[in-house]
N, C-alpha and C positions, 0 to 999 in steps of 0.2 A: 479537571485532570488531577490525580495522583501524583504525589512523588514517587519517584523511585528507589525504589529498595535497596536495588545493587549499584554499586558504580559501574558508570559507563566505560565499555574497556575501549571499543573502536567505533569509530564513527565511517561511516561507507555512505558516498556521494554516490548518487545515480544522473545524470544529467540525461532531461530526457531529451527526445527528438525525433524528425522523420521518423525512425525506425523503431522507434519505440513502441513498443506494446504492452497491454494489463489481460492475462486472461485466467479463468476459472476452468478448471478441467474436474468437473465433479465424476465419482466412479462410484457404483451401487457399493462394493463391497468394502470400503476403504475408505479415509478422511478425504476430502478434495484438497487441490493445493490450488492455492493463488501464485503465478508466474506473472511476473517482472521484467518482460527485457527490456531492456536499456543499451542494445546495442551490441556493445563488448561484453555487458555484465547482464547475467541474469538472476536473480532471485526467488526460491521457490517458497512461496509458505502453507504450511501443513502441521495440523497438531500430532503431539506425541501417543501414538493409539486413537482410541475409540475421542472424539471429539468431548470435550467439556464445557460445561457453563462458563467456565470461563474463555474458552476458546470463543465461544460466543459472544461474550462481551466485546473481547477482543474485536471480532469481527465487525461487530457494530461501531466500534470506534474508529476500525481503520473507514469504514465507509461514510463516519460524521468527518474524517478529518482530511480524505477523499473529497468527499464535496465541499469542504470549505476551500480546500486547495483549488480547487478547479471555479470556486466562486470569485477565489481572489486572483488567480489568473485571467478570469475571463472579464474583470473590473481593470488590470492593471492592461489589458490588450485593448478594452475598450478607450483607456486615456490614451495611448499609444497610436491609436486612428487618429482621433479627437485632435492630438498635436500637429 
């Protein structure tokens, strides 16, 4: 991973849950956006215009860091039985 460039200005908690949901609304004419909800909060993400390389990147990273989140939730639930 990179550093960052800019400072960080706000930090936003999403706590998931029951109700929470992750979905992809891809559209022929237009960037797709990744939705977030979280309940109370929802989150949309979508590039600015015609998609770019590095939107792509982007996207790949959020899906490396997607699975490892869900690797380490699914380890930390696993010891949670186990107890």
């Amino acid at each position: 991973m990179t550093r960052r460039r800019t400072p960080r200005r706000r930090v936003i908690r999403l706590t998931t849950g029951q109700e929470a949901r992750a979905t992809c609304h891809p559209y022929p004419y237009r960037s797709p956006v990744l939705a977030l909800d979280c309940g109370a909060t929802t989150v949309l993400l979508t590039s600015d215009g015609k998609p770019t390389l590095e939107d792509l990147a982007f996207a790949r990273q959020l899906v490396a860091a997607a699975t490892r989140y869900a690797l380490a939730i699914e380890s930390h639930s696993t010891k949670e039985i186990a107890a």
